[in-house]
N, C-alpha and C positions, 0 to 999 in steps of 0.2 A: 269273788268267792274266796279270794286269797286272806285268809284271816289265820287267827290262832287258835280254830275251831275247825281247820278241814285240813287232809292231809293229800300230798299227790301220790297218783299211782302212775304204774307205768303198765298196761295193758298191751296184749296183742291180741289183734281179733282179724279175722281175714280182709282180703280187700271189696269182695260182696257184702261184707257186713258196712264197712266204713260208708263205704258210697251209699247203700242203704242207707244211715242212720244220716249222713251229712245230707242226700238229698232229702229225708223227709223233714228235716228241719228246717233244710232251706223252701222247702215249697211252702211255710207257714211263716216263714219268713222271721226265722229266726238265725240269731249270727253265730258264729264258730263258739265263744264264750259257751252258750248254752248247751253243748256238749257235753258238759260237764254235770249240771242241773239233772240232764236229758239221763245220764249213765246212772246219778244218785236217784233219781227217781224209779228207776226201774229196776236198782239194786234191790230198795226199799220195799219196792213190790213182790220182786220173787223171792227175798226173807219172810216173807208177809204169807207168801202164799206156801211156801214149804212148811212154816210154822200151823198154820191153820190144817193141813194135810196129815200131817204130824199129829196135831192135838182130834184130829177127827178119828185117826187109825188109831190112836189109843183108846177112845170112846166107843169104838165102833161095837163092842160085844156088848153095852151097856142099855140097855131098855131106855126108850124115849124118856120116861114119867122120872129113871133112876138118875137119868141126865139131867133132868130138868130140877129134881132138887137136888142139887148137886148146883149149879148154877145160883139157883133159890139161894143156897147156903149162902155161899161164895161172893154174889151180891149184897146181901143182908150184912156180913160180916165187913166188908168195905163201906158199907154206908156206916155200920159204927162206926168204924174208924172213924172216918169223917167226922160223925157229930162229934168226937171227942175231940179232933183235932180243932175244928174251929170253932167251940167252946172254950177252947182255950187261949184260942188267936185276942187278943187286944182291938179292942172295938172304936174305931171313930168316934168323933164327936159331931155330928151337925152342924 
């Protein structure tokens, strides 16, 4: 994972957390390396979910039907994009 696309951290976490995380990984049998994997992936997640919490609490006073075209909009407007962007992409030959 050492490339010029990830950075290290230096973390402290208890030692009930450690042995948690190092034994569930070891009982599926995975090696110390994936630690690492194990940490981004569940960074990934709880961004994931704080952001979605977030965008629900700000929607939350908004009527189903006003949300959903709202969404409506928002999709429709990404898919132009789209067709403009790859109308314009350079097309293969056969």
């Amino acid at each position: 994972m050492a490339d010029d696309n990830t950075t290290r951290w230096t973390v402290t976490v208890s030692k009930d957390t450690d042995i948690a995380v190092r034994s569930f990984l070891a009982q599926r049998g995975l090696k110390k390396g994936d630690l690492s994997k194990f940490i981004e992936e569940a960074v990934r997640w709880r961004v994931f979910d704080q952001t979605t919490a977030e965008a629900r609490e700000a929607f939350a006073d908004l009527a189903p039907a006003a949300l959903q075209e709202l969404v409506n909009e928002a999709t429709e407007a990404v898919r132009s994009d789209m067709r403009k962007t790859l109308s314009r992409a350079p097309r293969k030959e056969p």
